[in-house]
C-alpha positions as CSV (number, residue, x, y, z in Angstrom):
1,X,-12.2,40.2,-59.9
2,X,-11.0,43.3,-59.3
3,X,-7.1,43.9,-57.7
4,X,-4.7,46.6,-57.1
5,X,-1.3,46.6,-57.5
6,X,0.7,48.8,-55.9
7,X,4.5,50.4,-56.0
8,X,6.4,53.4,-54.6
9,X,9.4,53.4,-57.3
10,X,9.2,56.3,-59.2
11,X,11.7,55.7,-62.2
12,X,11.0,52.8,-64.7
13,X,13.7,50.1,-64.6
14,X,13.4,46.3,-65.1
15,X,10.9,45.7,-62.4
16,X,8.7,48.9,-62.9
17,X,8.5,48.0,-66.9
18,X,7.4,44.6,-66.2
19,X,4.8,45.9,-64.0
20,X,3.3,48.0,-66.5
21,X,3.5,45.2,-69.0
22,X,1.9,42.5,-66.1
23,X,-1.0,45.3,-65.5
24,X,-1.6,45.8,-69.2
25,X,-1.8,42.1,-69.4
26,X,-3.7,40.6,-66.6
27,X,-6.5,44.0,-67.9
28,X,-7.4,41.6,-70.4
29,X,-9.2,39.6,-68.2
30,X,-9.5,41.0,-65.1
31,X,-10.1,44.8,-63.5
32,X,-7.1,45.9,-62.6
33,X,-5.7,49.2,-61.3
34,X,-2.2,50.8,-60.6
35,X,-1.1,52.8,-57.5
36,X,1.4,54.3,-59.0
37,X,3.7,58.1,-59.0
38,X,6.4,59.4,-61.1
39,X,7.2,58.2,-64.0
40,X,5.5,55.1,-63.6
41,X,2.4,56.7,-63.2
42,X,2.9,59.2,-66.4
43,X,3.8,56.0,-68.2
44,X,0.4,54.1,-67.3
45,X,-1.5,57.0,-68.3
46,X,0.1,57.0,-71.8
47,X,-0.6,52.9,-71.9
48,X,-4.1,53.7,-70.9
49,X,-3.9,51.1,-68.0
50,X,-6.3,52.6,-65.0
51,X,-4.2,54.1,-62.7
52,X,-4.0,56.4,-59.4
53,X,-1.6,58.9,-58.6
54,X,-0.7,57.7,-55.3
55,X,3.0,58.7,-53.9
56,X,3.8,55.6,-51.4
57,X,7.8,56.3,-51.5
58,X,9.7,56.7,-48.6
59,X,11.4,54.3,-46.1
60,X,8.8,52.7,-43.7
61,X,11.1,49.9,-41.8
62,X,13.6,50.3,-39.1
63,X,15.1,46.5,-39.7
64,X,12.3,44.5,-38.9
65,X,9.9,47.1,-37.0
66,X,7.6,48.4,-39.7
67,X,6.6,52.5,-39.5
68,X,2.7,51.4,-39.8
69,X,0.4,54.2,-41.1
70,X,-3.1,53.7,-42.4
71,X,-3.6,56.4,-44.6
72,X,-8.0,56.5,-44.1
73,X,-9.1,57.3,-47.2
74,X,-6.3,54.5,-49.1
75,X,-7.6,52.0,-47.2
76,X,-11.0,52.6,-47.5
77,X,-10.7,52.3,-51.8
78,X,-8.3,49.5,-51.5
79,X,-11.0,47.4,-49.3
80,X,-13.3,48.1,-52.3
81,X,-10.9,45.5,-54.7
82,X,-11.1,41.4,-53.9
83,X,-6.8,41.7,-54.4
84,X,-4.2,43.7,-52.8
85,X,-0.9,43.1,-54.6
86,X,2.2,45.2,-53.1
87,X,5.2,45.0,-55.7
88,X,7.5,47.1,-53.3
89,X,8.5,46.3,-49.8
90,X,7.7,49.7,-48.2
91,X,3.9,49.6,-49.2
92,X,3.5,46.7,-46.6
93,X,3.4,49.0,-43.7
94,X,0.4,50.7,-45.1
95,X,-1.6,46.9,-45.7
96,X,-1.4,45.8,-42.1
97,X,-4.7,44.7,-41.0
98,X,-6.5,45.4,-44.8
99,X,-9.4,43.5,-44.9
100,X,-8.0,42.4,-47.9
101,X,-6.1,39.2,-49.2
102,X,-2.2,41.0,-49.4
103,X,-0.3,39.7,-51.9
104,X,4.1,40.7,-52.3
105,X,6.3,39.8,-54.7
106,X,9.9,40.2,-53.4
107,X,12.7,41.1,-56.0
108,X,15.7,40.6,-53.8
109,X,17.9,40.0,-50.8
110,X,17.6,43.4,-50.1
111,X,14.0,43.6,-49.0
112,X,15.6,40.9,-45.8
113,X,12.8,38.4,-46.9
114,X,13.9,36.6,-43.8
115,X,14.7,36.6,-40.2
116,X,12.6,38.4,-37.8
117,X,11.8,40.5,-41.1
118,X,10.1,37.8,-42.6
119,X,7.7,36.9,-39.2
120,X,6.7,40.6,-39.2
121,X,5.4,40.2,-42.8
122,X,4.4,37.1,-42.6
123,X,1.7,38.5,-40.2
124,X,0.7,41.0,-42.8
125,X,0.4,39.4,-46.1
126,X,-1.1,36.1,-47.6
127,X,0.7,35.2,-50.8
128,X,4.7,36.1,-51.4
129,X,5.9,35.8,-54.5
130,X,9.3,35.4,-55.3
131,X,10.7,36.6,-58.9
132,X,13.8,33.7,-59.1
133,X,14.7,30.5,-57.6
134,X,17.5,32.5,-56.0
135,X,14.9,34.7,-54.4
136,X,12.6,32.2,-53.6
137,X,15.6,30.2,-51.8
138,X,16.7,32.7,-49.5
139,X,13.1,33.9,-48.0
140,X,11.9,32.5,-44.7
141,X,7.8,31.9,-45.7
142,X,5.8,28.4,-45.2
143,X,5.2,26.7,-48.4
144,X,2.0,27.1,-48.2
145,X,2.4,31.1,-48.4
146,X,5.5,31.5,-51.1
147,X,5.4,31.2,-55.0
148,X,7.9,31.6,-57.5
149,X,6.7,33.3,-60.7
150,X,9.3,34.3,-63.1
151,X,9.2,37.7,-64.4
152,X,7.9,38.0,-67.9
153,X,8.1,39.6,-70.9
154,X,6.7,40.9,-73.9
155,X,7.5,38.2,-77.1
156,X,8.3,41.3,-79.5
157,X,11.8,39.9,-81.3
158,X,12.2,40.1,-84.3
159,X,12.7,36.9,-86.9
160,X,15.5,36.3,-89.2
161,X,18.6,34.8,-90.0
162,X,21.6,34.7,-88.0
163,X,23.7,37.9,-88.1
164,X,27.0,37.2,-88.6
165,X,30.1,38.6,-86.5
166,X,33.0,40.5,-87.6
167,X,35.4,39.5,-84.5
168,X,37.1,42.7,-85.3
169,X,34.6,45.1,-84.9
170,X,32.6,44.4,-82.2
171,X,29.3,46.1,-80.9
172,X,28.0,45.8,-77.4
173,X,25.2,46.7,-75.0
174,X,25.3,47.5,-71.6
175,X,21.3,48.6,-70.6
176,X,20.8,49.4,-67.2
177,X,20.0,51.9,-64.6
178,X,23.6,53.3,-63.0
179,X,23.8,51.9,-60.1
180,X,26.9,50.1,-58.4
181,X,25.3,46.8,-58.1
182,X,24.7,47.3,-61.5
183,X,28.2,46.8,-62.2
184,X,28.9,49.2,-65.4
185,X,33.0,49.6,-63.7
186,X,32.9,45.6,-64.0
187,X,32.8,45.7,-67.7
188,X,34.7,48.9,-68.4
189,X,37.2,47.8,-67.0
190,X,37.2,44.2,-68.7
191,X,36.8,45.7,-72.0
192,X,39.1,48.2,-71.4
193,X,41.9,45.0,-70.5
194,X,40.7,43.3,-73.8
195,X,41.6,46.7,-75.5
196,X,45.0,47.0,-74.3
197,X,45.8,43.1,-75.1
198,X,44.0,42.9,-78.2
199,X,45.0,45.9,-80.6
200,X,43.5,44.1,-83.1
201,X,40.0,44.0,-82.0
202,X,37.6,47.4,-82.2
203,X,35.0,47.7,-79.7
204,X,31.6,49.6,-79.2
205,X,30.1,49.6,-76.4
206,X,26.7,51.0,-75.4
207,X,25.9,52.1,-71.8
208,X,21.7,52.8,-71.9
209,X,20.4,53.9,-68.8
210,X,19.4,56.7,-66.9
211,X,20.9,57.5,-63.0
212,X,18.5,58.1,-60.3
213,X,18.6,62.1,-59.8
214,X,17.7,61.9,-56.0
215,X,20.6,59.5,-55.2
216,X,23.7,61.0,-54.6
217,X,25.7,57.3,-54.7
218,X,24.3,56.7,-58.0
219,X,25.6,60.2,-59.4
220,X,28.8,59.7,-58.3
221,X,29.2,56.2,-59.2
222,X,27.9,57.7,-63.1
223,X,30.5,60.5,-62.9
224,X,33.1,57.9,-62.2
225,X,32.4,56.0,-65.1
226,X,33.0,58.9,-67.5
227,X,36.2,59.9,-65.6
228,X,37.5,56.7,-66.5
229,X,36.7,56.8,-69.7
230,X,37.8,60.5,-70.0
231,X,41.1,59.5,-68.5
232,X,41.6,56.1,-69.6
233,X,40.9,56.2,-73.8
234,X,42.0,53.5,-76.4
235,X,41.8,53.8,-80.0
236,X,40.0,50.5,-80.4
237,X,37.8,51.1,-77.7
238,X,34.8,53.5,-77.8
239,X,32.3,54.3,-74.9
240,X,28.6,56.1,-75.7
241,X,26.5,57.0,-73.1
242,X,23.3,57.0,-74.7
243,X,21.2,57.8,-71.5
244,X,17.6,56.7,-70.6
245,X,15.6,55.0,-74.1
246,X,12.2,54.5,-73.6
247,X,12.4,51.8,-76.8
248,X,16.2,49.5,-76.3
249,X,14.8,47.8,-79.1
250,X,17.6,49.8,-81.7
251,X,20.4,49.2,-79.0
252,X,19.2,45.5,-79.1
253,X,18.8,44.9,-82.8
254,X,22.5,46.4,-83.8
255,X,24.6,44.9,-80.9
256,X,26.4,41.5,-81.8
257,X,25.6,40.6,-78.3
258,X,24.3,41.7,-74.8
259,X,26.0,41.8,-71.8
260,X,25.1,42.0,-68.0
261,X,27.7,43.2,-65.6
262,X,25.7,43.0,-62.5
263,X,27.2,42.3,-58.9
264,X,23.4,40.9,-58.3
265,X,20.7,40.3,-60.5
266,X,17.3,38.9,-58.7
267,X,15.9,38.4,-62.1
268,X,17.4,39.9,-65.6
269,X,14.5,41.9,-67.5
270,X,17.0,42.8,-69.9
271,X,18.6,39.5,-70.5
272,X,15.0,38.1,-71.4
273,X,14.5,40.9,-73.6
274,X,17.5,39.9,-75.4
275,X,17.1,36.6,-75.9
276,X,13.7,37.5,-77.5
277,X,15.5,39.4,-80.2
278,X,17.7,36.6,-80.9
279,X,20.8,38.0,-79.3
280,X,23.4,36.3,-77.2
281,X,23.7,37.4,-73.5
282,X,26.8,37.1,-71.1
283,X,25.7,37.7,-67.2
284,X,26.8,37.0,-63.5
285,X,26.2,33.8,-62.4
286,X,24.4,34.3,-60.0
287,X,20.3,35.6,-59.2
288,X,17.9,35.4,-61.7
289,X,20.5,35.1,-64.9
290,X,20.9,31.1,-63.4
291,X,17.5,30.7,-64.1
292,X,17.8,31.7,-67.4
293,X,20.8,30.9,-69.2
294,X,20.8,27.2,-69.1
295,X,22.5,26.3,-72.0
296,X,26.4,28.0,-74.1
297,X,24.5,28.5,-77.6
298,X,22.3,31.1,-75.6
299,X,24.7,32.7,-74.0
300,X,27.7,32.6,-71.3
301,X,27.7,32.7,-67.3
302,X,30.6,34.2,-65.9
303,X,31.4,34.7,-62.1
304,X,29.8,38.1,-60.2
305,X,32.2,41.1,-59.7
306,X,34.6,39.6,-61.6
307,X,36.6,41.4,-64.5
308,X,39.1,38.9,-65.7
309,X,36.6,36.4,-65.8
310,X,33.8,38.6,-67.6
311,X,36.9,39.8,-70.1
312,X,37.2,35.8,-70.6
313,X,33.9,35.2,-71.2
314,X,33.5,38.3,-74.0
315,X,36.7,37.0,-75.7
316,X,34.9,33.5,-75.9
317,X,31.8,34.6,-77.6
318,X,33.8,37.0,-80.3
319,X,35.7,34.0,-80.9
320,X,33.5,30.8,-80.4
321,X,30.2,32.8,-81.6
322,X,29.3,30.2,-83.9
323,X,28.2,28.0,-81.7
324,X,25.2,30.5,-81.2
325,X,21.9,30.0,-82.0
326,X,19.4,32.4,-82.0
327,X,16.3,30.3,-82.9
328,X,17.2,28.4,-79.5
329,X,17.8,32.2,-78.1
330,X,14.8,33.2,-78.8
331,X,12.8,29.9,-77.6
332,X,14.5,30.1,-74.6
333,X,12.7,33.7,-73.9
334,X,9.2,32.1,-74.5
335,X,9.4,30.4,-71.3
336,X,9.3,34.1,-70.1
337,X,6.4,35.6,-71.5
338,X,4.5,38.2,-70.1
339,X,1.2,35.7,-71.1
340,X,2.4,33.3,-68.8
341,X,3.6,35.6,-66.1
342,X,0.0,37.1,-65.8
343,X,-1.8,33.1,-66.1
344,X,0.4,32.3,-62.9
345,X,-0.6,35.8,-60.9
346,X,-4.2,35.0,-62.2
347,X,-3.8,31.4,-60.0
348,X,-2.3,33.2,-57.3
349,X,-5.4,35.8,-57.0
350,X,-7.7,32.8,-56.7
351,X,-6.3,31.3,-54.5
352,X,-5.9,34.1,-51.9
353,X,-9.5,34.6,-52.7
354,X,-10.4,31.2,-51.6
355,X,-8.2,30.5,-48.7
């Protein structure tokens, strides 16, 4: 079987490091090969994976009215492979009328997998898959068209005993891309509450990410944050922004626990990631971090674009972190393996191929 898998997103976040990892995987038993530009594409080369610099960026809806283009010479190579698998919304205007199974996997609200949307697409693909149960609720497809297939991740934690906290000195991550939905303001400004109220607690906190260079909300939202913190210090509270890290494994390994700010989260790369190192996580509750936090000794779910509540959920794991257990942590990320990810797309493929 041969299949191509397809994105226009440049820059690697969450989504665009699990598809490297899901191509590198599914290679192992299949023929597979990446459309890809950017960084994405420089990354695959360095992987190995088989890959084609092919820029597909650019917005190509108008709410529901796709810009169709059929790029000749695409098309004709893409109808050479038994799979077409779109991992970006804006590719779909470029598979209408493939001769082709199309396959999509949806990552959020934001993509309007529903409405008149939703008909429009329907026309064009054959499988949708949908990367939560949060996701997977909110689009408009027959069941006989939509999956839901957790996103996956590689197992690469590391074993050991439990690290004990100091609930005095305190060292957090924040990994992300900066973007507002991201919610990076959500936890300064909790923390920066807790370090105001609680003189006797000394706090670290780690912001790793990189900002998107061609958006100019995302720059200003980045140049906000160190304003704030510029303007805004405490002693017992210090702010690094470490930038993009290829390898958050370090970041990971020396925090006493993780935390996700997000306003929305379809999935939670990072909070997988996490829990495969053992750590403790705290995220919204809401999107994909439902899914996976689904018990208090792996971590804490507090509610979205909330600070008082997030600062009331990182006072409760520095002082309840006990009741931790990151055995159970890192158990809980198996059910998120990359493996397993790749055995469900493999089903998937088959299927389009057959119906």
């Amino acid at each position: 079987m041969r299949v191509a898998l397809m994105t226009e997103y440049h820059h690697i976040g969450g989504g665009e490091s699990n598809l490297l990892n899901l191509c590198e995987e599914l290679s192992k038993s299949i023929e597979v090969v990446l459309f890809c530009d950017g960084a994405v594409y420089q990354k695959a080369s360095e992987l190995g994976l088989a890959c084609r610099k092919t820029d597909l960026s650019g917005k190509r809806w108008l709410r529901f009215i796709p810009f169709l283009s059929f790029p000749a010479e695409l098309r004709k190579e893409l109808n050479s492979f038994d799979v077409v698998h779109s991992y970006s919304l804006n590719v779909l205007s470029r598979l209408a009328f493939l001769k082709r199974p199309v396959i999509w996997t949806t990552h959020g609200f934001w993509e309007s997998p529903f409405g008149l949307r939703a008909k429009v697409i329907n026309l064009i693909v054959d499988k949708v898959v949908a990367v939560s149960t949060d996701v997977y609720d909110i689009c408009s497809f027959g069941s006989d068209k939509l999956s839901k297939i957790f996103l996956g991740t590689k197992m690469k934690g590391i074993q050991g005993t439990k690290k004990e906290i100091d609930p005095r000195n305190i060292t957090i991550s924040c990994i992300g891309r900066f973007q507002r939905i991201k919610g990076q303001d959500i936890l300064l400004s909790a923390l920066m509450d807790i370090a105001k109220e609680r003189r006797d607690i000394n706090m670290k906190l780690h912001f790793v990410g990189g900002v998107n260079s061609n958006k100019k909300e995302d720059i200003d939202f980045h140049t906000e944050l160190h304003n704030i913190v510029e303007t805004q210090r405490h002693e017992n509270l210090d702010v690094v922004f470490d930038g993009f890290q290829a390898d958050i494994s370090p970041f990971l390994t020396a925090s006493d626990f993780i935390v996700v700010p997000s306003r929305y989260e379809s999935f939670s790369m990072v909070a997988i990631e996490a829990l495969a190192y053992g750590k403790a996580v705290i995220c919204p509750n809401i999107g994909g971090p439902k899914d996976i936090i689904n018990a208090k000794n792996i971590g804490i779910l507090f509610t979205p674009e909330d600070s008082t509540a997030l600062k009331k959920s990182i006072l409760e794991m520095i002082e309840s972190f006990e009741m931790f257990d990151p055995e159970q942590a890192r158990v809980r990320a198996e059910d998120f393996s990359i493996v397993r990810q790749a055995r469900e797309h493999l089903t998937i493929y088959q299927d389009a191929c057959n119906g």
